[in-house]
PDB file with one MODEL, atoms N, CA, C and O in Angstrom:
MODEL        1
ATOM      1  N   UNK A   1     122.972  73.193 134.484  1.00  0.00           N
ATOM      2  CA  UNK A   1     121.690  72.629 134.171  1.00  0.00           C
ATOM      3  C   UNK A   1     121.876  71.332 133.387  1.00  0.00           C
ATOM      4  O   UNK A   1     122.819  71.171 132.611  1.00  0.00           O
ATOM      5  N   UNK A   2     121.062  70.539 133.591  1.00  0.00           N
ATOM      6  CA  UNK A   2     121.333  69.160 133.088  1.00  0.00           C
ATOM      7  C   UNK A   2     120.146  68.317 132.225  1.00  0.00           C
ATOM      8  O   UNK A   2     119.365  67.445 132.606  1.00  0.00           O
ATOM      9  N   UNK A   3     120.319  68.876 131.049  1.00  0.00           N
ATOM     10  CA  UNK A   3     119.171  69.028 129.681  1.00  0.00           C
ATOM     11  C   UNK A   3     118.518  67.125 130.005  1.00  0.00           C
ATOM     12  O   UNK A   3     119.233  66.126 130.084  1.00  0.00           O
ATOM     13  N   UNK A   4     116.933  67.194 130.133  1.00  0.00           N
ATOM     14  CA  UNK A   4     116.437  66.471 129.566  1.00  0.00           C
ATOM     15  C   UNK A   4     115.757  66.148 128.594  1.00  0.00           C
ATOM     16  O   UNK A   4     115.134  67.127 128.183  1.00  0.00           O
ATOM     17  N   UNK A   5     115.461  64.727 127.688  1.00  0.00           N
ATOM     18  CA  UNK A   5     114.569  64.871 126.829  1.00  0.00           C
ATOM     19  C   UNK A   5     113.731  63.907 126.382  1.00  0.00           C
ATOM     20  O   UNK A   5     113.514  62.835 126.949  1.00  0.00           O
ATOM     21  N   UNK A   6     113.230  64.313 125.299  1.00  0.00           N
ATOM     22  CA  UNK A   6     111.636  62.677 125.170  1.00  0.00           C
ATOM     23  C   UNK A   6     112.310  62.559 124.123  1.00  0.00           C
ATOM     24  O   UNK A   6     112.914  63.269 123.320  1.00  0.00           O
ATOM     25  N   UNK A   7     112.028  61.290 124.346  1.00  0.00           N
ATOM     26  CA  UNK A   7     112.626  60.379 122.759  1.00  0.00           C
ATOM     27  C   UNK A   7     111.581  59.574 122.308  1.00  0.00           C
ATOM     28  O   UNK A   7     110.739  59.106 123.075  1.00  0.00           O
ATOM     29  N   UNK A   8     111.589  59.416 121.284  1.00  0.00           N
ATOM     30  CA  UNK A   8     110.759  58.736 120.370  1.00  0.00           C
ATOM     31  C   UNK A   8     110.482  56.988 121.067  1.00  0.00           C
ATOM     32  O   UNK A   8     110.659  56.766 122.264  1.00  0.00           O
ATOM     33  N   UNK A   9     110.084  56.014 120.189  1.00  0.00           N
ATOM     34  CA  UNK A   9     110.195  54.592 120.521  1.00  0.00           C
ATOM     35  C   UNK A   9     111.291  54.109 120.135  1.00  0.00           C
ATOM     36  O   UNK A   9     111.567  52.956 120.467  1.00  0.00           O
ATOM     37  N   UNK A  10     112.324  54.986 119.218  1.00  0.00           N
ATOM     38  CA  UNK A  10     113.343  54.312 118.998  1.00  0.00           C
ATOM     39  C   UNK A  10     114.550  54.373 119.416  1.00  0.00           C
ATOM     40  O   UNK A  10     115.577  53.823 119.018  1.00  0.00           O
ATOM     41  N   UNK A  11     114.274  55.335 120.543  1.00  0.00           N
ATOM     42  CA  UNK A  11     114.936  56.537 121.279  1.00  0.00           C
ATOM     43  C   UNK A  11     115.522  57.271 120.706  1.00  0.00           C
ATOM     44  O   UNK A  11     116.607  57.444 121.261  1.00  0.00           O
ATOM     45  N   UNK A  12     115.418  57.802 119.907  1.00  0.00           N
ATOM     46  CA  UNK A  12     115.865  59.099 118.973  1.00  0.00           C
ATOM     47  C   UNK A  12     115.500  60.598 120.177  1.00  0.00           C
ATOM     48  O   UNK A  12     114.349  60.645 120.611  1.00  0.00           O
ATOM     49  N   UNK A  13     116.205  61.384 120.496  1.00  0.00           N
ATOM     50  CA  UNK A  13     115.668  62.507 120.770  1.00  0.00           C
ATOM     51  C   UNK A  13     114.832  63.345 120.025  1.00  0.00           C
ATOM     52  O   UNK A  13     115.092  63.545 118.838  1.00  0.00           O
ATOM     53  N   UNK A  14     113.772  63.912 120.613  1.00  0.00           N
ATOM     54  CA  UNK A  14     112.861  64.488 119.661  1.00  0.00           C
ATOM     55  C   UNK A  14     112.869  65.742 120.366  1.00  0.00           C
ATOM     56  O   UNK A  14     113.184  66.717 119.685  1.00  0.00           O
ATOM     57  N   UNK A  15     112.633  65.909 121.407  1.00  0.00           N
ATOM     58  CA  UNK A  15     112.400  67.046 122.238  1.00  0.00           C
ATOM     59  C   UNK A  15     113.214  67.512 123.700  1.00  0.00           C
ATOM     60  O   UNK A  15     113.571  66.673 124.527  1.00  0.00           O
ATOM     61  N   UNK A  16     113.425  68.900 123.858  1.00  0.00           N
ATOM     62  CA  UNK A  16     114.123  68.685 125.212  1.00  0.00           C
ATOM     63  C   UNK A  16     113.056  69.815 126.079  1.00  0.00           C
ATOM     64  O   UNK A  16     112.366  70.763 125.703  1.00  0.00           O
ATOM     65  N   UNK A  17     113.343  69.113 127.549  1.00  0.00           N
ATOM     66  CA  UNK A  17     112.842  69.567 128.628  1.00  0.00           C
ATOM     67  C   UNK A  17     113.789  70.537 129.165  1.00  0.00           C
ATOM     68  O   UNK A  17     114.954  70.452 129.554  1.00  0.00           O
ATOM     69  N   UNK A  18     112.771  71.673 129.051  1.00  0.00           N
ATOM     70  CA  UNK A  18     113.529  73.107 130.047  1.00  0.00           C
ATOM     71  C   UNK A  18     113.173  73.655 130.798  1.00  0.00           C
ATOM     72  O   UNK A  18     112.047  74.059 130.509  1.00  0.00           O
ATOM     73  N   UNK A  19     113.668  74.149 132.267  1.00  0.00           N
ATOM     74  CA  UNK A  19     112.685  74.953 133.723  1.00  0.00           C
ATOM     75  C   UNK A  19     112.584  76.210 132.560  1.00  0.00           C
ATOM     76  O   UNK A  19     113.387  76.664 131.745  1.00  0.00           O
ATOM     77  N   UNK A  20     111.219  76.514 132.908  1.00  0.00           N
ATOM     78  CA  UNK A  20     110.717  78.242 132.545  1.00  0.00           C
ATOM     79  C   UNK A  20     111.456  79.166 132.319  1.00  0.00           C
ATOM     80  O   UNK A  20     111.435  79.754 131.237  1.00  0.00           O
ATOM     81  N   UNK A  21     112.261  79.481 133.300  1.00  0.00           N
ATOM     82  CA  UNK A  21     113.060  80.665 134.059  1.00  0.00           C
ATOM     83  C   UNK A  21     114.553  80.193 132.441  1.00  0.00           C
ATOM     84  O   UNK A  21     115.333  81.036 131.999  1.00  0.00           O
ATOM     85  N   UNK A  22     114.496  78.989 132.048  1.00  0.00           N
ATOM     86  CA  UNK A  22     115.664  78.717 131.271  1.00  0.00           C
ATOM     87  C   UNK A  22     114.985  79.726 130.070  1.00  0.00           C
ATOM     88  O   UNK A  22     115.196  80.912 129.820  1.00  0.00           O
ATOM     89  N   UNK A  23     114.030  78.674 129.408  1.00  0.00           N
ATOM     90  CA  UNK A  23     112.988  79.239 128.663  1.00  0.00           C
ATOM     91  C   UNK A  23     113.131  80.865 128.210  1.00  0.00           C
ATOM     92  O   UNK A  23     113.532  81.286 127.125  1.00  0.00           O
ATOM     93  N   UNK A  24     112.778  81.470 129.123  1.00  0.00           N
ATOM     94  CA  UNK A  24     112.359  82.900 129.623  1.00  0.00           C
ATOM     95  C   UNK A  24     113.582  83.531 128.999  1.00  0.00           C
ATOM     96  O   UNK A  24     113.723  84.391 128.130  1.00  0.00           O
ATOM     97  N   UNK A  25     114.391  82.842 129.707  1.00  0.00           N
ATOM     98  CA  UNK A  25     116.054  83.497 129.391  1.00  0.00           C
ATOM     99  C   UNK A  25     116.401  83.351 127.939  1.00  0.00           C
ATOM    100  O   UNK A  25     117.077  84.145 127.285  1.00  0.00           O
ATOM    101  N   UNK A  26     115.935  82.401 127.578  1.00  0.00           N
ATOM    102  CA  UNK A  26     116.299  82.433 125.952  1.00  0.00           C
ATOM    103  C   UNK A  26     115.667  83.320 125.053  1.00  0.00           C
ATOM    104  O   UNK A  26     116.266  84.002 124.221  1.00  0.00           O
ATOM    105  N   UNK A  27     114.362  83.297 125.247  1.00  0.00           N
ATOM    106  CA  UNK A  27     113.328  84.090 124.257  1.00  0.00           C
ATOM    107  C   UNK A  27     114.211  85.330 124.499  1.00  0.00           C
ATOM    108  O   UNK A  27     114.792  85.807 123.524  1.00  0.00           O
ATOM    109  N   UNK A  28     114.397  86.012 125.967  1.00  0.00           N
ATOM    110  CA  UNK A  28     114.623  87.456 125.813  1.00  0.00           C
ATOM    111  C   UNK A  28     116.109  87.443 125.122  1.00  0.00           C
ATOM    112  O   UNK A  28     116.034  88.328 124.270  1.00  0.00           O
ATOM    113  N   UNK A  29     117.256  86.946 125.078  1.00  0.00           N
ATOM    114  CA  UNK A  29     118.256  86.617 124.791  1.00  0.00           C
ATOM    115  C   UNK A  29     117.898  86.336 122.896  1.00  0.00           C
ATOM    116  O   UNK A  29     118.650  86.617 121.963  1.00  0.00           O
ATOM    117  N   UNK A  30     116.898  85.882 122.849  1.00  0.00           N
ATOM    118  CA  UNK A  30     116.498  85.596 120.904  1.00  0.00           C
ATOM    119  C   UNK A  30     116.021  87.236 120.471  1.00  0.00           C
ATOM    120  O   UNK A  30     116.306  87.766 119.397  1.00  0.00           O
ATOM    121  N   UNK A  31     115.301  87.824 121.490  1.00  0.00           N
ATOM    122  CA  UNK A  31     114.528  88.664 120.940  1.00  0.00           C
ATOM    123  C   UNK A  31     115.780  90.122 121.385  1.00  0.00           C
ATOM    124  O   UNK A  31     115.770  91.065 120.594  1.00  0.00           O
ATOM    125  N   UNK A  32     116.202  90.159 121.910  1.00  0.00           N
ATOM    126  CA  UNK A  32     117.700  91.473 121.684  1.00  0.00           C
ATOM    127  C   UNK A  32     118.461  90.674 120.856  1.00  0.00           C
ATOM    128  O   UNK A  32     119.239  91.526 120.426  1.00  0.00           O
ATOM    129  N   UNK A  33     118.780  89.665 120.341  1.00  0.00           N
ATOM    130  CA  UNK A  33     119.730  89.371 119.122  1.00  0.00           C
ATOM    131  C   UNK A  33     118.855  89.969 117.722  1.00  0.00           C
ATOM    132  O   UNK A  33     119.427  90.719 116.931  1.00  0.00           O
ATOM    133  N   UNK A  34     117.498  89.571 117.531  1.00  0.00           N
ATOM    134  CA  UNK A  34     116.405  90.174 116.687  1.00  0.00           C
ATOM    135  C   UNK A  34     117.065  91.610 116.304  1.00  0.00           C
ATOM    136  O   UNK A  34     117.570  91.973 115.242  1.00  0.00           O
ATOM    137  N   UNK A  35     116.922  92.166 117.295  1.00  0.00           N
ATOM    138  CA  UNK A  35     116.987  93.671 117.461  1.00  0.00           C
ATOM    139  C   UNK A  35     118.295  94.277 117.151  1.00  0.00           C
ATOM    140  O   UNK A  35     118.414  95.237 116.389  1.00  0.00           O
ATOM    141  N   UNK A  36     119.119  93.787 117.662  1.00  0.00           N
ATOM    142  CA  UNK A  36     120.462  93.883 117.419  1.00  0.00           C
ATOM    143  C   UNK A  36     120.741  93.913 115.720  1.00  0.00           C
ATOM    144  O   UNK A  36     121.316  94.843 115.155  1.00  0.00           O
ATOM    145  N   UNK A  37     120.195  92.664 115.023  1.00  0.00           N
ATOM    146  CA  UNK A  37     120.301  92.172 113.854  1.00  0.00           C
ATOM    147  C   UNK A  37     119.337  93.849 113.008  1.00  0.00           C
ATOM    148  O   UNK A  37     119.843  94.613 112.186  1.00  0.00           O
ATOM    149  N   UNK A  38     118.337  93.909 113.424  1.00  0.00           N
ATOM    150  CA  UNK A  38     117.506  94.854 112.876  1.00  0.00           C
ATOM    151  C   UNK A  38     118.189  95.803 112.927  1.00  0.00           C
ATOM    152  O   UNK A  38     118.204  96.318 111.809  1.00  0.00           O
ATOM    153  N   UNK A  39     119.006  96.546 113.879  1.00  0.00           N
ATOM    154  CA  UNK A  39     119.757  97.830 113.597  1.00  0.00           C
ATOM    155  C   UNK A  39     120.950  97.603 112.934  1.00  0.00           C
ATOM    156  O   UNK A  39     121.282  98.388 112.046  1.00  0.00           O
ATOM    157  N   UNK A  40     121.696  96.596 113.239  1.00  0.00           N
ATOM    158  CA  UNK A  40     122.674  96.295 111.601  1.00  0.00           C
ATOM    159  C   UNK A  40     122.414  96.604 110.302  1.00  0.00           C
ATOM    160  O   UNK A  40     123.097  97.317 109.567  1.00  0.00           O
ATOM    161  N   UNK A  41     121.116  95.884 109.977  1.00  0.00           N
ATOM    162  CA  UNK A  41     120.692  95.664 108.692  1.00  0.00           C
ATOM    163  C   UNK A  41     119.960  97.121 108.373  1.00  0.00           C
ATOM    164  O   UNK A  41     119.806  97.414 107.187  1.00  0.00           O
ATOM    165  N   UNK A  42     119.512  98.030 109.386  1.00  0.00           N
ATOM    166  CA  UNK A  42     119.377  99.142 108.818  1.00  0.00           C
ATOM    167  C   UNK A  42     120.166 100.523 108.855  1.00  0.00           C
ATOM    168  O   UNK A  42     119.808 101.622 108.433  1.00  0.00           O
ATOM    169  N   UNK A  43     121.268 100.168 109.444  1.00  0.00           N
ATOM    170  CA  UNK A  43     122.526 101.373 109.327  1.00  0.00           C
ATOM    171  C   UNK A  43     122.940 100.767 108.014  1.00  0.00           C
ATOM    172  O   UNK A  43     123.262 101.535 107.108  1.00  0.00           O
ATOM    173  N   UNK A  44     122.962  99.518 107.826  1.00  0.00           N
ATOM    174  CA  UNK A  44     124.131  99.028 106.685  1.00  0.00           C
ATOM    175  C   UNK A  44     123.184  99.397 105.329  1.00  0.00           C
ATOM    176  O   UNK A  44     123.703  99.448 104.214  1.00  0.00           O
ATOM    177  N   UNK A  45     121.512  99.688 105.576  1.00  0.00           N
ATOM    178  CA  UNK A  45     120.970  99.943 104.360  1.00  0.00           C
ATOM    179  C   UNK A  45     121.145 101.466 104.219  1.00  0.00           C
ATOM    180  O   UNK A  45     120.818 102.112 103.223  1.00  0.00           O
ATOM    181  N   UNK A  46     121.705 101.960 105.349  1.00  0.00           N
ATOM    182  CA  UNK A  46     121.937 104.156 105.053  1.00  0.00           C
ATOM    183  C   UNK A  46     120.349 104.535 104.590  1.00  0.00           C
ATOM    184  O   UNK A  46     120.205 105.486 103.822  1.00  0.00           O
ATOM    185  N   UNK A  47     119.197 103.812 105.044  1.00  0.00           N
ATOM    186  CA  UNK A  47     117.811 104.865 105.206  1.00  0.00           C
ATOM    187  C   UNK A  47     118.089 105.949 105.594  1.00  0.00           C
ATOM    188  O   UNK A  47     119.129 106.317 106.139  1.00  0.00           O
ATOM    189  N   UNK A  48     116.873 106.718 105.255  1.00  0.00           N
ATOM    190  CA  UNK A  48     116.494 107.939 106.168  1.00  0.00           C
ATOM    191  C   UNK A  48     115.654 107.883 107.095  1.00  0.00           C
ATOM    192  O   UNK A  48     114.516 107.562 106.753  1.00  0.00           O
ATOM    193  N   UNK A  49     115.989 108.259 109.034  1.00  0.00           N
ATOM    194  CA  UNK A  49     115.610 107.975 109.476  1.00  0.00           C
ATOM    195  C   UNK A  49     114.395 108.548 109.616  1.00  0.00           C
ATOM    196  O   UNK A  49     114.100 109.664 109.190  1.00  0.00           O
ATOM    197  N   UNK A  50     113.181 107.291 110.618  1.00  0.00           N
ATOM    198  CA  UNK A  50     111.864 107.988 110.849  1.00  0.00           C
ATOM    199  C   UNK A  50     111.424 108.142 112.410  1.00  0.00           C
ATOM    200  O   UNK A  50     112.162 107.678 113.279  1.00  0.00           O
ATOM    201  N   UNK A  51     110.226 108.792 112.749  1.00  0.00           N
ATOM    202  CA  UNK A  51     110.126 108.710 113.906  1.00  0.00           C
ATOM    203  C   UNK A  51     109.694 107.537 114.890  1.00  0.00           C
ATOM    204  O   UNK A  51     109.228 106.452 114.542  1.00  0.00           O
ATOM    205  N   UNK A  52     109.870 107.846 115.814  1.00  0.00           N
ATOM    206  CA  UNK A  52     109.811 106.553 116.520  1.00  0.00           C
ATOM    207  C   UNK A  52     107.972 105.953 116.678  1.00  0.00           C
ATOM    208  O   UNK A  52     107.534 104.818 116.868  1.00  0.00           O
ATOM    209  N   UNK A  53     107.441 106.943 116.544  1.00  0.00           N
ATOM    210  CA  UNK A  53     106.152 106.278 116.845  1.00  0.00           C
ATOM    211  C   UNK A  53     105.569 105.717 115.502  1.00  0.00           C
ATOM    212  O   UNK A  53     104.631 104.925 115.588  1.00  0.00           O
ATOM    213  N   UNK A  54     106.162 106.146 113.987  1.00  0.00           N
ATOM    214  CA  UNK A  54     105.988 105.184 112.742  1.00  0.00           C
ATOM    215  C   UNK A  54     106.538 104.176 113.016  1.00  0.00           C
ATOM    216  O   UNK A  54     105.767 103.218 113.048  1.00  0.00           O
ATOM    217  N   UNK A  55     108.055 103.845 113.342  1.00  0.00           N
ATOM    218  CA  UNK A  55     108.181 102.686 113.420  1.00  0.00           C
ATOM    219  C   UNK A  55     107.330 101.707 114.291  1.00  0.00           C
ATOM    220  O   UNK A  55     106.825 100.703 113.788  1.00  0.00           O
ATOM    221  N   UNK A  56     107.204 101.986 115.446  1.00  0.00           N
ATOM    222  CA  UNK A  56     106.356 101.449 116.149  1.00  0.00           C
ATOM    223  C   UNK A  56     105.195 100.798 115.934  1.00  0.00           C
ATOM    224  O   UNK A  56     104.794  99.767 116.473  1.00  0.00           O
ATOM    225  N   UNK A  57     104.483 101.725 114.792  1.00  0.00           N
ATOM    226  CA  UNK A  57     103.250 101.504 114.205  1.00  0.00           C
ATOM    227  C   UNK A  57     103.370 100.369 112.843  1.00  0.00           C
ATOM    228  O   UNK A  57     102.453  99.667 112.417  1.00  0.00           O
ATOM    229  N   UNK A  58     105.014 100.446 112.243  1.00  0.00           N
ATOM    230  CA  UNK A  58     104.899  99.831 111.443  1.00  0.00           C
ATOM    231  C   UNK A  58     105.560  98.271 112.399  1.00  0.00           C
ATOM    232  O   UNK A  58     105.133  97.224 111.912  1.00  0.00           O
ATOM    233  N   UNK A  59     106.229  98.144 113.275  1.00  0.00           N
ATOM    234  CA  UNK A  59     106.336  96.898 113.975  1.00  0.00           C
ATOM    235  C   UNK A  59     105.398  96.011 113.907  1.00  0.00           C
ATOM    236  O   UNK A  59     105.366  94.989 113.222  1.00  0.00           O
ATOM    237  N   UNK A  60     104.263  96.623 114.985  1.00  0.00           N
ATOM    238  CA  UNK A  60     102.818  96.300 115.111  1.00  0.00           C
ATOM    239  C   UNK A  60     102.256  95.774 114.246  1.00  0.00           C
ATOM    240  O   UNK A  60     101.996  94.577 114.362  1.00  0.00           O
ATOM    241  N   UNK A  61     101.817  96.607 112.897  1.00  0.00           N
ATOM    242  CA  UNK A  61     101.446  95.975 111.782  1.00  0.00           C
ATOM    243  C   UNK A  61     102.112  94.814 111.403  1.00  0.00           C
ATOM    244  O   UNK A  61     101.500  93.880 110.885  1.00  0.00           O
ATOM    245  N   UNK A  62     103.586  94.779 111.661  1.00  0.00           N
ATOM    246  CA  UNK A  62     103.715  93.147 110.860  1.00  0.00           C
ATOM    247  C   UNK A  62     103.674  92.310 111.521  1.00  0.00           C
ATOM    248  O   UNK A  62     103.741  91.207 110.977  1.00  0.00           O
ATOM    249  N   UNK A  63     103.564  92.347 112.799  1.00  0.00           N
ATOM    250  CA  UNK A  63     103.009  91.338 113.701  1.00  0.00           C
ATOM    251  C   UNK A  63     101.944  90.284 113.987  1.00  0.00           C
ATOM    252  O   UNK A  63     101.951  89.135 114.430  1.00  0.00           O
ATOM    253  N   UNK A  64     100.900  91.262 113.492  1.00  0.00           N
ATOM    254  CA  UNK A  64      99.618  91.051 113.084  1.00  0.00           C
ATOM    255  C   UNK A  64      99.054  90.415 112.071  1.00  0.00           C
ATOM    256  O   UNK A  64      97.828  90.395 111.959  1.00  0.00           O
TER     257      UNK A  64
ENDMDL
END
């Protein structure tokens, strides 16, 4: 793939142009690293675990 981008007036790059499907691939690729990171950080805190539909509920809520 062969990154384009908008540049300013001074031509500074400011922004880059990506097909969707690139896009797409990243978010899901950001959002299992998220996740990944989230179960690290909570084996390494030794909680006690809860059920899955609290967590769920508490996801939600911070979303919001």
């Amino acid at each position: 793939m062969k990154e384009q981008y908008i540049t300013d007036t001074k031509g500074r790059k400011v922004s880059v142009v990506l097909p969707i499907k690139v896009y797409r691939e990243m978010l899901e690729k950001l959002e299992e690293l998220e996740d990944i990171r989230a179960y690290d950080a909570s084996v390494s805190e030794k909680e006690e675990p809860i059920p899955a539909e609290q967590a769920f509920a508490e996801i939600e809520a911070k979303r919001n």
